[in-house]
C-alpha positions as CSV (number, residue, x, y, z in Angstrom):
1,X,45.8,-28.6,-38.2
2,X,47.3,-31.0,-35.5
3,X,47.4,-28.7,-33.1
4,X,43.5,-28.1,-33.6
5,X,42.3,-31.6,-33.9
6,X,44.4,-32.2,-30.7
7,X,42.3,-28.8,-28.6
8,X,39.1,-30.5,-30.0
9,X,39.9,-33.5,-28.0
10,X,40.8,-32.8,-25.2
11,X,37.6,-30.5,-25.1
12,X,35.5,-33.9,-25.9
13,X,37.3,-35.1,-23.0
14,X,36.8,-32.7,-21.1
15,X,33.0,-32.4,-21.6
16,X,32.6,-36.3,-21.1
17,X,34.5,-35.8,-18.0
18,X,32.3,-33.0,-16.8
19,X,29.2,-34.7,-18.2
20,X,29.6,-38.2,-16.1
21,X,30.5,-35.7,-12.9
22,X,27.0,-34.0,-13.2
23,X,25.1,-37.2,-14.0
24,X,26.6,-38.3,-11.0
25,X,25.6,-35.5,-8.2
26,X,22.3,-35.7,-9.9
27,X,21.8,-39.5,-9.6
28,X,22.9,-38.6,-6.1
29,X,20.6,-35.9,-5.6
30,X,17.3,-38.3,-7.0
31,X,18.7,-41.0,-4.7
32,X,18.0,-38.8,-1.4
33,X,15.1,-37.2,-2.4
34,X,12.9,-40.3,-3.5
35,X,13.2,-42.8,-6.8
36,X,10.0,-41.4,-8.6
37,X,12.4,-39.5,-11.0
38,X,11.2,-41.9,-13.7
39,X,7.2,-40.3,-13.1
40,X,5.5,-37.4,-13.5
41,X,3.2,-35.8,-10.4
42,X,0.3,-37.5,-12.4
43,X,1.8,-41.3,-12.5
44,X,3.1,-40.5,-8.5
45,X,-0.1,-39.8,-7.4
46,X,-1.8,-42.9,-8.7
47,X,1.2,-45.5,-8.4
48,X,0.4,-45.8,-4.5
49,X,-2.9,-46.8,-2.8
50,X,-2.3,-44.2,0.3
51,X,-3.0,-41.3,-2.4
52,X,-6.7,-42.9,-3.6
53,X,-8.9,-40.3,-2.4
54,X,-6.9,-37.2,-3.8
55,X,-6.1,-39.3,-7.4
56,X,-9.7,-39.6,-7.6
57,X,-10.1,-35.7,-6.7
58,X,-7.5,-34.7,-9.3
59,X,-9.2,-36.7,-12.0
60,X,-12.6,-35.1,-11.3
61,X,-11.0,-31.6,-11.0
62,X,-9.6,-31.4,-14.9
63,X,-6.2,-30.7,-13.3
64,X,-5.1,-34.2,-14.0
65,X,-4.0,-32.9,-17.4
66,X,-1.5,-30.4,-15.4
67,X,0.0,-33.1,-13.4
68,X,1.0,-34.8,-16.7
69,X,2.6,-31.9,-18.5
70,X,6.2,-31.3,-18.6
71,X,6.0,-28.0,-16.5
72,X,7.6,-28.0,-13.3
73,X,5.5,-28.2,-10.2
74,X,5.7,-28.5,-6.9
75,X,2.7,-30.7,-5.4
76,X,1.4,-31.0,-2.0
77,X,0.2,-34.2,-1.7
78,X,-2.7,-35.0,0.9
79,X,-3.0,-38.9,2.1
80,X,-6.3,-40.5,2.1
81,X,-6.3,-39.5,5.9
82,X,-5.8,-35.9,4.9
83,X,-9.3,-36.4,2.9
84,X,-11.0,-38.0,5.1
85,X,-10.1,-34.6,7.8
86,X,-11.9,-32.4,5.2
87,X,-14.3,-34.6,3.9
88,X,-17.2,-32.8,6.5
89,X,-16.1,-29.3,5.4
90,X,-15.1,-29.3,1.8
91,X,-18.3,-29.8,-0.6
92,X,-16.5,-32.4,-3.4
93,X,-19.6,-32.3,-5.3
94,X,-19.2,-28.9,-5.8
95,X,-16.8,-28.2,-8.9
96,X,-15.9,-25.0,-7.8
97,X,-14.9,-26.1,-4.3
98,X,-13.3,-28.7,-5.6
99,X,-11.2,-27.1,-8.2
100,X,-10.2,-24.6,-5.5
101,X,-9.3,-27.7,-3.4
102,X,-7.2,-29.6,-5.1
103,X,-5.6,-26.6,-6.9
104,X,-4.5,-25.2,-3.8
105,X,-2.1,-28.1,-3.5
106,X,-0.3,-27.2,-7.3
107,X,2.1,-24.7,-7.2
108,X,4.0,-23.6,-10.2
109,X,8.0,-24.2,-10.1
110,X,9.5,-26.4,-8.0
111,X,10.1,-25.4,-4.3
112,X,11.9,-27.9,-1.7
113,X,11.2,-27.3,1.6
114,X,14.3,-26.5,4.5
115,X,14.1,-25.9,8.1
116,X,15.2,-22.4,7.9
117,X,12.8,-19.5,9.2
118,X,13.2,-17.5,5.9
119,X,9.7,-17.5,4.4
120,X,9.3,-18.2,0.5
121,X,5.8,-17.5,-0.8
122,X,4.5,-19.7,-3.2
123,X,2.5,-19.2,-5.2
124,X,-0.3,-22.3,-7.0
125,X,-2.3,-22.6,-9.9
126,X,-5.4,-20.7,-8.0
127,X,-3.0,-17.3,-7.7
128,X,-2.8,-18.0,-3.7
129,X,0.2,-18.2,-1.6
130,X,1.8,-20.5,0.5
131,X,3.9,-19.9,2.7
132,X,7.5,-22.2,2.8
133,X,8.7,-21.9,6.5
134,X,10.7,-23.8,9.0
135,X,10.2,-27.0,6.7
136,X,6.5,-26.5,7.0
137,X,3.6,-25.5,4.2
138,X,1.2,-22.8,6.0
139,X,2.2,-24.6,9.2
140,X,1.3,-27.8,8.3
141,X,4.5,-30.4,8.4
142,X,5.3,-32.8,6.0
143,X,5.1,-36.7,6.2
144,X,7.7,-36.8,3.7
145,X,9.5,-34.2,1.9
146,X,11.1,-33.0,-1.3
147,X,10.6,-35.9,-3.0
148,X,11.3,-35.8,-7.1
149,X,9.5,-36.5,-9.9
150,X,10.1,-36.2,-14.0
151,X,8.0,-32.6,-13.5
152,X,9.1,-31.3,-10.1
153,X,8.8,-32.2,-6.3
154,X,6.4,-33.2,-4.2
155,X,5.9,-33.4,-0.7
156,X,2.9,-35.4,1.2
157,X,1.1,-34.4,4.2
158,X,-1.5,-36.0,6.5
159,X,-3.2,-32.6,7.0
160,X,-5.0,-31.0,3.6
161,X,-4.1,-27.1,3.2
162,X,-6.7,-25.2,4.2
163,X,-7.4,-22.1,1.4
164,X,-7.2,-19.2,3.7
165,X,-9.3,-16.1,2.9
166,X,-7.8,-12.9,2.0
167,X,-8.8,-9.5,4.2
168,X,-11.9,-8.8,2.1
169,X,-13.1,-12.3,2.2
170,X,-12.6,-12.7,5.9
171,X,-14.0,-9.5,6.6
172,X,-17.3,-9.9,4.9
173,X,-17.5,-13.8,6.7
174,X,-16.3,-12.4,10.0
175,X,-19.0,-12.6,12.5
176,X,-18.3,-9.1,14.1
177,X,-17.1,-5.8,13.0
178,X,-20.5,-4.9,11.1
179,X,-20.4,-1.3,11.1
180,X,-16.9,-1.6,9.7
181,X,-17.7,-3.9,7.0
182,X,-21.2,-1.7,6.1
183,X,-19.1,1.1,5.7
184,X,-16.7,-1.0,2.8
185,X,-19.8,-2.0,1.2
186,X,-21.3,1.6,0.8
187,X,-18.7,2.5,-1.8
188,X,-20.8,0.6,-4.0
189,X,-23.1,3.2,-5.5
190,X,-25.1,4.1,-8.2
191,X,-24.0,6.7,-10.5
192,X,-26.1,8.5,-13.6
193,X,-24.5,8.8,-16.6
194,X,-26.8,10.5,-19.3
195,X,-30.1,8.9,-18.6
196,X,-28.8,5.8,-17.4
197,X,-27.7,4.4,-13.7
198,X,-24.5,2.6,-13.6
199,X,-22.4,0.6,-10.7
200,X,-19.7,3.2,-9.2
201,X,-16.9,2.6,-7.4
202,X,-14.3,5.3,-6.8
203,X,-10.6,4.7,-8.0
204,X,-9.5,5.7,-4.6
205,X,-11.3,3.1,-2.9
206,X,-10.2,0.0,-5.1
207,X,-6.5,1.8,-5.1
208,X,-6.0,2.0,-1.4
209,X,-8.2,-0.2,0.1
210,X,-9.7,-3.3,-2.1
211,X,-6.3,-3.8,-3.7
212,X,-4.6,-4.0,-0.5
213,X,-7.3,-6.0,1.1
214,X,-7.7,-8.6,-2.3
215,X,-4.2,-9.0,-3.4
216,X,-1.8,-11.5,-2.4
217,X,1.3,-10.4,-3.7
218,X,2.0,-8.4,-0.3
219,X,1.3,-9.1,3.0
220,X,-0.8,-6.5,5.4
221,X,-1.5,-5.9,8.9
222,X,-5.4,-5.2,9.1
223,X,-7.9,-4.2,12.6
224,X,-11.0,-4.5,12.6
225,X,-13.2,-2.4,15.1
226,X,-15.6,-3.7,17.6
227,X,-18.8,-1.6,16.6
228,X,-19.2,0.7,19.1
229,X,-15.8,1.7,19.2
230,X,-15.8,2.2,15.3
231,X,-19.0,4.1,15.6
232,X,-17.9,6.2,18.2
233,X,-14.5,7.4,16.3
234,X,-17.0,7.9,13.0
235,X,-18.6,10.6,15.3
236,X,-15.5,12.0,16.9
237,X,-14.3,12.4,13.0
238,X,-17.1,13.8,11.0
239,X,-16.6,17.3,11.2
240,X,-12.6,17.3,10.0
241,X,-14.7,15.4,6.9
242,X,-17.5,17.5,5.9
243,X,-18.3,18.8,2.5
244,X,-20.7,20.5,0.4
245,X,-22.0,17.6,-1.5
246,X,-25.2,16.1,-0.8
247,X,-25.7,12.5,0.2
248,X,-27.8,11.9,-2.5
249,X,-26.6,14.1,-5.0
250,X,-24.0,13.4,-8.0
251,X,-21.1,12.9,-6.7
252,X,-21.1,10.5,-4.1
253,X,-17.5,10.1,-4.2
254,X,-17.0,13.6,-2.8
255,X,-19.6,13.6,0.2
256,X,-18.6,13.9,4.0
257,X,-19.7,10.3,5.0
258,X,-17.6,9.0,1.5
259,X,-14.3,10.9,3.1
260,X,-14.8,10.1,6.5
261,X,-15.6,5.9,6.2
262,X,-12.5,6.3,3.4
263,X,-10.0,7.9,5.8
264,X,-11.5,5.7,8.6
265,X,-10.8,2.5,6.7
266,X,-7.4,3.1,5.0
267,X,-6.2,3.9,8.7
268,X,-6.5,0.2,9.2
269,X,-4.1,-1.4,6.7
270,X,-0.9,-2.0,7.7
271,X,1.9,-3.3,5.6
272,X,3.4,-6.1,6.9
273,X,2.5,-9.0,8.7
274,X,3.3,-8.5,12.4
275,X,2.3,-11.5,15.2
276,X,1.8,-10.5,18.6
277,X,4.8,-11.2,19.3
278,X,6.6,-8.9,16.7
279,X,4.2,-6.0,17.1
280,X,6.4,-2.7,16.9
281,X,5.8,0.0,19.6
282,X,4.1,1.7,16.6
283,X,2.6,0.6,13.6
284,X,2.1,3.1,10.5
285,X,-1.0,2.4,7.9
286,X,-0.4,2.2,4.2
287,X,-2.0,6.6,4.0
288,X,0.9,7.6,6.8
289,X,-1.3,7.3,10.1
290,X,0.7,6.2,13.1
291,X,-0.8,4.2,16.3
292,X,-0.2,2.0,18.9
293,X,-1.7,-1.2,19.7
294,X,-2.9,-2.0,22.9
295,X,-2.5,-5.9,23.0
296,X,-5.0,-5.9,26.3
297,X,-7.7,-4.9,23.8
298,X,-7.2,-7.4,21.4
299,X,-10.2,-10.1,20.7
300,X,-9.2,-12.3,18.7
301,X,-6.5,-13.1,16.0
302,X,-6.6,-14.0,12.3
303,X,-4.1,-15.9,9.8
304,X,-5.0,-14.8,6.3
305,X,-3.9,-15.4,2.6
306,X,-2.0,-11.8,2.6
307,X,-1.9,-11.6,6.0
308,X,-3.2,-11.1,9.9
309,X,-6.3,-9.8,11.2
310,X,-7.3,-8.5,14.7
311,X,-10.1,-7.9,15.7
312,X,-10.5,-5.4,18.8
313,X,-12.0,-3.0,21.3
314,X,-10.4,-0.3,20.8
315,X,-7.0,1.0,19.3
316,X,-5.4,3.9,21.0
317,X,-6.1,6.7,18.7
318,X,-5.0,10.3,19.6
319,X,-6.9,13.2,17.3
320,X,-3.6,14.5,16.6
321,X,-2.6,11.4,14.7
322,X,-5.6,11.5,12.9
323,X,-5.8,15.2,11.8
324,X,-2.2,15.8,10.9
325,X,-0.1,18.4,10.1
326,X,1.2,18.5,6.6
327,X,3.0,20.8,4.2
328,X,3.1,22.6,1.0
329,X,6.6,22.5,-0.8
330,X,7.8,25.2,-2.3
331,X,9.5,22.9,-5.2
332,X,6.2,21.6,-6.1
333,X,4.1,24.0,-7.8
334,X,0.5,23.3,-9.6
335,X,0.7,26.5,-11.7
336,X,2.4,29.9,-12.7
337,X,1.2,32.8,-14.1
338,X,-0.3,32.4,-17.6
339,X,2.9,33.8,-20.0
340,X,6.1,33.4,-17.0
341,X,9.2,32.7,-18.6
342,X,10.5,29.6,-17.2
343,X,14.3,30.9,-17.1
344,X,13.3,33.0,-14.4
345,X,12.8,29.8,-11.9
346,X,15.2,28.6,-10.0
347,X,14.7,25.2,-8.1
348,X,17.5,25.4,-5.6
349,X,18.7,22.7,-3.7
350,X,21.0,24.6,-1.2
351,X,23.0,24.0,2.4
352,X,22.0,26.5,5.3
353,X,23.9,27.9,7.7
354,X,23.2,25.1,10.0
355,X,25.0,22.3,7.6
356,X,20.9,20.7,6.4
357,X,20.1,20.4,3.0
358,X,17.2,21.7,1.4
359,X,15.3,22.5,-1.3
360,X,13.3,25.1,-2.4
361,X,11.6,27.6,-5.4
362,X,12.6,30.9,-6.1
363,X,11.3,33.7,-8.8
364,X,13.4,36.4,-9.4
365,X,13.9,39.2,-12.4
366,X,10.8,38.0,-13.9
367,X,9.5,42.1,-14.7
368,X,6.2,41.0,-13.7
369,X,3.7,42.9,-11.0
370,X,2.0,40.4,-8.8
371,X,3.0,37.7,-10.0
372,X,1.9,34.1,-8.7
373,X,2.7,30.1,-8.1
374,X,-0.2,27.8,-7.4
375,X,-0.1,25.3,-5.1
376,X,-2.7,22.5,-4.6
377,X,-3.2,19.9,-1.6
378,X,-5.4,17.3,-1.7
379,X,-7.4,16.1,1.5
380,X,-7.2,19.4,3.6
381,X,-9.1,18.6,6.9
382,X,-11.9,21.2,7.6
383,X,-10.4,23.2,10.9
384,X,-8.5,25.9,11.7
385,X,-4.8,26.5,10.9
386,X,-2.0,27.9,12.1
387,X,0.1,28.5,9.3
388,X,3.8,28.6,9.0
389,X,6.5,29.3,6.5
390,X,10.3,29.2,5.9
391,X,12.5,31.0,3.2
392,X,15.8,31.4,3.4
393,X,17.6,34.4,1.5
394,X,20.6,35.4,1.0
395,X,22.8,32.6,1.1
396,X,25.9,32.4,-1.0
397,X,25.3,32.9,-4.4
398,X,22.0,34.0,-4.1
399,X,20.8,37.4,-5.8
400,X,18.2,38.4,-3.2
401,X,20.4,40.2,-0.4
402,X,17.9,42.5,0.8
403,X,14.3,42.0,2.6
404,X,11.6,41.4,0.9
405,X,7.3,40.8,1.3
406,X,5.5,38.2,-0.6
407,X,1.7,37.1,-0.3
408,X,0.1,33.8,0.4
409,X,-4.0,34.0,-0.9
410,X,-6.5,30.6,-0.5
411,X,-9.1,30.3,-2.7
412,X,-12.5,31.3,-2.0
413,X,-15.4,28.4,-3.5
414,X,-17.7,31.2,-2.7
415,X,-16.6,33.8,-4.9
416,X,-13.7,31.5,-6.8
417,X,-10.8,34.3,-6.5
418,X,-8.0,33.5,-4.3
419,X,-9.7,36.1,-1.8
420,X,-10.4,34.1,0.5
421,X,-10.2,36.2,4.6
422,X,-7.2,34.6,7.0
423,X,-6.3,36.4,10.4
424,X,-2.7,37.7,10.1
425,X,0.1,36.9,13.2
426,X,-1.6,40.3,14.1
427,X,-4.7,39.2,14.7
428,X,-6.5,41.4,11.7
429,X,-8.6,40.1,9.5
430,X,-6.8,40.5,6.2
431,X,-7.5,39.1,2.4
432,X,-3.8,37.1,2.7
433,X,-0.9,36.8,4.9
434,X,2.2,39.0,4.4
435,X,5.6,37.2,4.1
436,X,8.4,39.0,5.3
437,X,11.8,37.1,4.1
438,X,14.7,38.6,5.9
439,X,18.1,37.5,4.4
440,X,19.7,34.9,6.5
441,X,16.4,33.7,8.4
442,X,16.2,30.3,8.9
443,X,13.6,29.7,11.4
444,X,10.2,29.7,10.6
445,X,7.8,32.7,10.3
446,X,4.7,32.6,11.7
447,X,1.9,34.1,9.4
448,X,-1.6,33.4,10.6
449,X,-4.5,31.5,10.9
450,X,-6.3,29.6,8.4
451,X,-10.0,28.5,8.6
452,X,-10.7,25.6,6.0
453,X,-14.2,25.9,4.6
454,X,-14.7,22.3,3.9
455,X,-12.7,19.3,3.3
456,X,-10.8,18.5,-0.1
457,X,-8.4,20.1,-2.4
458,X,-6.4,23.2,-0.6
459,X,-5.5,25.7,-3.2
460,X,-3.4,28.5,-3.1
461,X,-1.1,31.0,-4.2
462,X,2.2,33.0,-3.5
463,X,2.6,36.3,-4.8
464,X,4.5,38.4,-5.0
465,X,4.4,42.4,-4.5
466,X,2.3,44.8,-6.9
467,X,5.9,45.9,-8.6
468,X,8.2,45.4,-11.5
469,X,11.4,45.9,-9.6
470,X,13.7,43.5,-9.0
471,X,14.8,42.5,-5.2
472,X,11.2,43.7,-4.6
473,X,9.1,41.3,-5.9
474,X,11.3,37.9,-5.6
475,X,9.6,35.3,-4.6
476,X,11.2,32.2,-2.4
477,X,9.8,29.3,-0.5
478,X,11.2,25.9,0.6
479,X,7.5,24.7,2.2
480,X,4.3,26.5,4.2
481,X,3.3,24.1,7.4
482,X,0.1,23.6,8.1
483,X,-1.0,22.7,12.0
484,X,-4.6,22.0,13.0
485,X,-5.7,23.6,15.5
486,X,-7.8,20.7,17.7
487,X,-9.7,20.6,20.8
């Protein structure tokens, strides 16, 4: 029992001892940072006369309330200088302007400021961000900083923060790049549903280019064309876009001006936020589409709430980084044949004989004549293919020892079979390409040329032979390749 009261003590102690040590770095901490621990932001901004004009702002705003609660904040306080600067461009007796205003300057939490070049985001009560950088608030340096108060920190500034538009905003107030913006604007459409017209927007517009362009979470990279230049790559384009949906038909989220302005427009989002000055050789867009910049051509550039905008002459754009190659992998199938037995597929991720991994499909033993995978990829240019393929056979482990043929077919729209005609690596027209896999090949084969009727959804198939036996009608494939052919 002794023993117990005497641990209890000495914890007491202990705790006092540990208490008056933190009061102390604390009252240490207040000491350097200001001696307004006493006040909340609401009391600081009205206990001195240099903060008049933005206590009288704060009132009007209906944020005053904010200020006094027990939240943590972190203000940025303007001087009546700091007013007076704005005064000409900010409308106070708008209450939207001014809300915007003087919520610009609250920002949840509590964020000191350093001198270090790592950039903490910020973000206030109006859901914008502010950047935290080399001591500075979006550039603007401090008067006097990290100073405490009962609900956080605030730090006052002769120069107000200016609200900076996001992409969209700036974009649609930008005095250039009309044909650019016209062409974000014509997503808005009118739909009918039943015997009624309704606002459309596609979900692949607001996914990959209003989110990017409106959020302020992440920050973007975005180029804006000079008219003529835009124009003139809209032409150049067109035919890699076109469809059979009419303009005014619908489905105007399927037509060849819809895909073109889309694919147009997402090639100019950038992740990142990258100055002149940090500007990699090459940049990559958000959709996978590399380019250079060519800083000669650049106009004119633009700081904005989730990021930078140029605006230019001209970027250097090459048709073969426009109309890419891509692939269809083998491990990703759409379909089988209605009633296959799943035990007879084998996803296989293997070594070759050259040390590389890989992965790819194979069928085999499944009893069944012609049997078939489907494969489907989205956003297949209209133009010519040349079309290649690799399967590897008879690696360790592997049933299939001997050489086999399987079949790749592309669906027809105009008979909807998967007949459509392909010229073979013989130059004959023929209804699909034969696939010879020889055991041990690991190059890839060349099977033909494929002309795509229109741009969209590529479908296709791999079959295998008209036969029941086994080792005769395997199928295998790690991926087709697909290269445009272009002028």
């Amino acid at each position: 029992m002794k023993i117990f009261t005497l641990q209890k003590a000495a914890l007491f102690i202990l705790c006092v001892i540990g208490f008056a040590s933190c009061q102390d770095k604390w009252d240490d901490h207040v000491e350097g940072l200001g001696n307004n621990a006493q006040n909340n932001l609401y009391e600081v901004v009205n206990s001195d006369a240099k903060y008049s004009k933005f206590a009288d702002l704060l009132q009007k705003s209906g944020y005053a309330d904010v200020l006094k609660s027990s939240k943590n904040f972190t203000l940025i306080l303007p001087n009546n200088s700091a007013i007076d600067e704005v005064a000409s461009t900010v409308d106070f007796t708008d209450s939207l302007a001014l809300r915007a205003f003087v919520g610009y300057h609250i920002i949840n939490s509590a964020y000191p400021v350093n001198n270090t070049a790592d950039t903490i985001r910020a973000k206030n009560i109006r859901n914008k961000y502010i950047d935290f950088v080399n001591g500075n608030f979006n550039n603007i340096e401090p008067d006097l900083a990290n100073q405490v108060a009962q609900n956080g920190i605030f730090h006052v500034v002769s120069h107000a923060l200016t609200p900076y538009k996001n992409i969209y905003n700036f974009l649609m107030s930008f005095n250039g790049g009309f044909a650019q913006k016209m062409a974000l604007l014509s997503f808005d459409t009118l739909k009918p549903v039943g015997d009624t017209i309704l606002p459309f927007r596609s979900p692949a517009v607001i996914s990959t280019l209003l989110s990017p362009m409106l959020l302020e979470k992440q920050k973007y990279t975005y180029f804006i064309l000079k008219d003529d230049f835009f124009n003139a790559e809209y032409s150049k384009l067109e035919p890699y876009f076109t469809t059979s949906y009419a303009e005014d038909g619908p489905r105007p989220d399927s037509t060849t001006v819809y895909f073109n302005r889309l694919n147009m427009l997402q090639n100019l989002i950038v992740p990142g936020d990258f100055s002149e000055s940090n500007m990699p050789d090459s940049l990559t867009a958000a959709n996978g589409f590399k380019f250079k910049v060519d800083k000669s051509q650049i106009i004119s550039s633009h700081v904005v709430s989730n990021g930078r905008v140029y605006y230019v002459n001209s970027l250097p754009y090459s048709l073969k980084d426009q109309i890419r190659e891509f692939k269809v992998l083998g491990k990703s199938p759409n379909s089988f044949i209605q009633g296959y037995n799943s035990g007879n597929v084998y996803y296989r991720t293997k070594r070759d004989l050259y040390n590389n991994t890989y992965t790819d499909i194979e069928v085999y033993a499944h009893k069944t004549s012609e049997y078939y995978i489907n494969y489907v990829k989205n956003g297949a240019y209209k133009v010519k293919y040349k079309v290649y393929g690799r399967a590897i056979s008879g690696l360790m482990g592997d049933p299939q020892t001997k050489e086999f043929t399987q079949y790749i077919q592309f669906f027809n729209p105009a008979t909807g079979l998967f007949n459509l005609s392909v010229t073979d690596a013989n130059n004959t027209t023929v209804a699909k390409f034969p696939y010879v896999v020889t055991p041990l090949n690991h190059d890839e084969v060349y099977l033909g040329e494929y002309d795509r009727p229109q741009y969209g959804a590529l479908r296709l198939r791999l079959q295998s032979k008209a036969t029941v036996t086994d080792n005769d009608n395997t199928l295998i494939l790690e991926y087709l390749r697909f290269e445009p052919i272009l002028p």
